[in-house]
C-alpha positions in Angstrom: 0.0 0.0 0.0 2.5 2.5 0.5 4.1 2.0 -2.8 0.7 2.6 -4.6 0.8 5.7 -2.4 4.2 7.2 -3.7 3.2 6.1 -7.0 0.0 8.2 -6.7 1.6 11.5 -5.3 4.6 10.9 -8.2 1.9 11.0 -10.7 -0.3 13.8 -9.5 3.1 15.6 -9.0 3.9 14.8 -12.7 0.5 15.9 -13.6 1.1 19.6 -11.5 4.6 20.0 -12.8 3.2 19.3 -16.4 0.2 21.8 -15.7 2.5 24.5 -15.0 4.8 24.0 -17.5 1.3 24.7 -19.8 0.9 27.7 -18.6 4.6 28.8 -18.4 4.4 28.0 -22.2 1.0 30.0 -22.6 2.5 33.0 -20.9 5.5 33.0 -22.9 3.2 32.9 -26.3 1.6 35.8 -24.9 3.8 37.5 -23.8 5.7 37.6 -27.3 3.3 37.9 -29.4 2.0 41.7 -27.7 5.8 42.6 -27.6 6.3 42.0 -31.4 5.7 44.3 -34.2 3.5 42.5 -36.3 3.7 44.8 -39.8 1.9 43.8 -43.4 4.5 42.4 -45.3 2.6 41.0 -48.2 2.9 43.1 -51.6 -0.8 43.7 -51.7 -1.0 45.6 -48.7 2.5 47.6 -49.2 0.4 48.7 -52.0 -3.1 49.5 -50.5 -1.1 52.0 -48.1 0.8 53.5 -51.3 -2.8 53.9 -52.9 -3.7 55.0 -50.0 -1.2 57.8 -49.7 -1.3 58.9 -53.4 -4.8 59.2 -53.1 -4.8 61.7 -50.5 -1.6 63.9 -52.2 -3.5 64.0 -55.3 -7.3 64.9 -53.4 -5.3 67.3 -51.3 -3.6 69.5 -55.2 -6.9 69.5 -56.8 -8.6 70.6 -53.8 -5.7 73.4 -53.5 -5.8 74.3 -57.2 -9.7 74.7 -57.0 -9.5 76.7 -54.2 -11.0 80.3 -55.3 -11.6 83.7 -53.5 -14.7 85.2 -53.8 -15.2 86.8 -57.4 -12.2 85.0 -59.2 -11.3 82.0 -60.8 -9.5 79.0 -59.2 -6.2 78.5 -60.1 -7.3 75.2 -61.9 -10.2 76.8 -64.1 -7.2 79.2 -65.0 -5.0 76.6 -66.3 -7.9 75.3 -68.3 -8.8 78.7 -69.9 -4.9 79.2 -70.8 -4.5 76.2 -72.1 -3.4 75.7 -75.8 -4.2 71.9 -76.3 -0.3 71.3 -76.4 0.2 67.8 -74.5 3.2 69.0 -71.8 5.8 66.3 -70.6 8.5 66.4 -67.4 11.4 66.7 -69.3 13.3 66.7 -65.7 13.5 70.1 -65.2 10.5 71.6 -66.6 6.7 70.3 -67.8 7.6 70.9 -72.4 6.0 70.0 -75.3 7.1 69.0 -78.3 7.2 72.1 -79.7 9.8 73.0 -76.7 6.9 75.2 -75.0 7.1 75.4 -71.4 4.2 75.1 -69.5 4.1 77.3 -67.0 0.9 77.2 -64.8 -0.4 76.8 -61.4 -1.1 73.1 -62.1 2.6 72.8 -63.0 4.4 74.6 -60.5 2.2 72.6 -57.8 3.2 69.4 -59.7 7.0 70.3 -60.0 7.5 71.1 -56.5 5.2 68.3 -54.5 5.2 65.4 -57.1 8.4 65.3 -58.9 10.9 65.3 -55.8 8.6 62.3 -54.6 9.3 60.5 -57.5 5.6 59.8 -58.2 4.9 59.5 -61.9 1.2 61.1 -63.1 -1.1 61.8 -65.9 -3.5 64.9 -66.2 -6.1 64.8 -68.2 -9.5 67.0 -69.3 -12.3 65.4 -69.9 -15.5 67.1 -71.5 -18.8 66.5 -73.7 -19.0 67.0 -76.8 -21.9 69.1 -78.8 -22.4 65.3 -80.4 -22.9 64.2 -76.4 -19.6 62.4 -77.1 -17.2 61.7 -74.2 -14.0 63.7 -75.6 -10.1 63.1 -73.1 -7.6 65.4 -73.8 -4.2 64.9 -72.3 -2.8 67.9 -70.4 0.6 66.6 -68.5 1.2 62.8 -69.8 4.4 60.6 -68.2 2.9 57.5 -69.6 1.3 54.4 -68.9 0.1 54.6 -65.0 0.9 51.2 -62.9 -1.6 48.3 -61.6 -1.8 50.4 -58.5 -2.1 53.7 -59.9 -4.9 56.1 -58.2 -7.1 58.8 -60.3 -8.7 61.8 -58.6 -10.7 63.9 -60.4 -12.2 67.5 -59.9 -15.2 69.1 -62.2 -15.0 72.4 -63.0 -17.6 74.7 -64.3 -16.8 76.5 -67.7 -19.4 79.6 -68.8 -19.2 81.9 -71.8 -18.3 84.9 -69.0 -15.0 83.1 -68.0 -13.6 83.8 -71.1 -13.5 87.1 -74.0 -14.2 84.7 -76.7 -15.6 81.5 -76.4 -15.0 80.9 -79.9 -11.3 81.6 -80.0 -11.1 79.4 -76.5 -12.8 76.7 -78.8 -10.2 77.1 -81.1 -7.2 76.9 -79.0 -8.2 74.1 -76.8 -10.9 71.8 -78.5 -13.3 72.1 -75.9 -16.9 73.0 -77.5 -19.4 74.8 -76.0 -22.0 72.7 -75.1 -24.5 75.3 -74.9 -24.4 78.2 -77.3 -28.1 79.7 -75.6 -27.2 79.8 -72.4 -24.1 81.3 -70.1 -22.9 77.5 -69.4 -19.9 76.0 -71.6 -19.1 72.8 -70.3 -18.5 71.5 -67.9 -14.4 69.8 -67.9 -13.5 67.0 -65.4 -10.1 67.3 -64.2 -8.3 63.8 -63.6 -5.0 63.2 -62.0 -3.4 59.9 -62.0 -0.6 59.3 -59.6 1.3 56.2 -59.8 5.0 55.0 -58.0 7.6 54.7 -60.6 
């Protein structure tokens, strides 16, 4: 009898020294997982956050380009209205096109100094109707083919007659037609940036 007695309290000693090994281990686990770091490192989310980022840069230009005091034109709606259809490219020192023009605008200057050092590659584009309700995308700054994870923003702005001396000469220059020749409106252009990592 008193072997089967030491042989009990052996095993329900084994049993409590097994038990709080357990939780030892469990603490341990625990315990290192809360003190790591534990980051996205799959490509696909790297590149949500990039998307994420351009997305914001690019809402956060137009927004500042649109931007108008009372009883003037935004910056943007400027660029538009002195735009002469040329097709600009970075040419790494200045947006030219290939007629060697350089664009100077607001759009530009923005671009040059926030974009460029960044290294982020982009497209701007104007889209409009046209008098045959056709959709009609003009290329303003082009760098090329945007990425798989490239982002667009766009911006509408509001062309009438009053913006400009001569709607017909504006016509002329840029492409855009008037949509409505009997009232003040003249179309109405949608501004789209795409932003992309090079």
């Amino acid at each position: 009898m008193n072997r089967s007695l030491r042989a009990e309290i052996s095993a329900q000693l084994h049993t409590l020294e097994a038990l709080i090994v357990v939780i030892i281990i469990t603490g341990v686990i625990i315990f290192t997982v809360q003190a790591t770091s534990l980051t996205p490192l799959t490509s696909s989310t790297a590149n949500a956050h990039i998307e994420a980022q351009l997305q914001t840069i690019g809402q956060d230009i137009l927004t500042v380009l649109d931007h108008t005091s009372q009883g003037q034109n935004s910056s943007l709606k400027e660029d538009i209205l002195n735009w002469n259809r040329e097709e600009y490219t970075w040419n790494s020192t200045a947006y030219c096109s290939e007629q060697n023009n350089t664009l100077n605008s607001n759009t530009a200057e923005i671009l040059g100094s926030v974009i460029v050092p960044k290294g982020i590659a982009h497209n701007v584009e104007f889209t409009y109707i046209s008098d045959s309700e056709s959709v009609v995308t003009l290329a303003y700054i082009y760098s090329g083919e945007p990425s798989d994870n490239a982002v667009t923003i766009s911006r509408r702005v509001l062309l009438s007659n009053s913006d400009m001396s001569d709607s017909s000469v504006f016509q002329s220059t840029t492409g855009i037609q008037d949509a409505d020749t009997s009232t003040d409106f003249y179309n109405l252009i949608d501004v789209k940036m795409t932003l992309w990592r090079m």
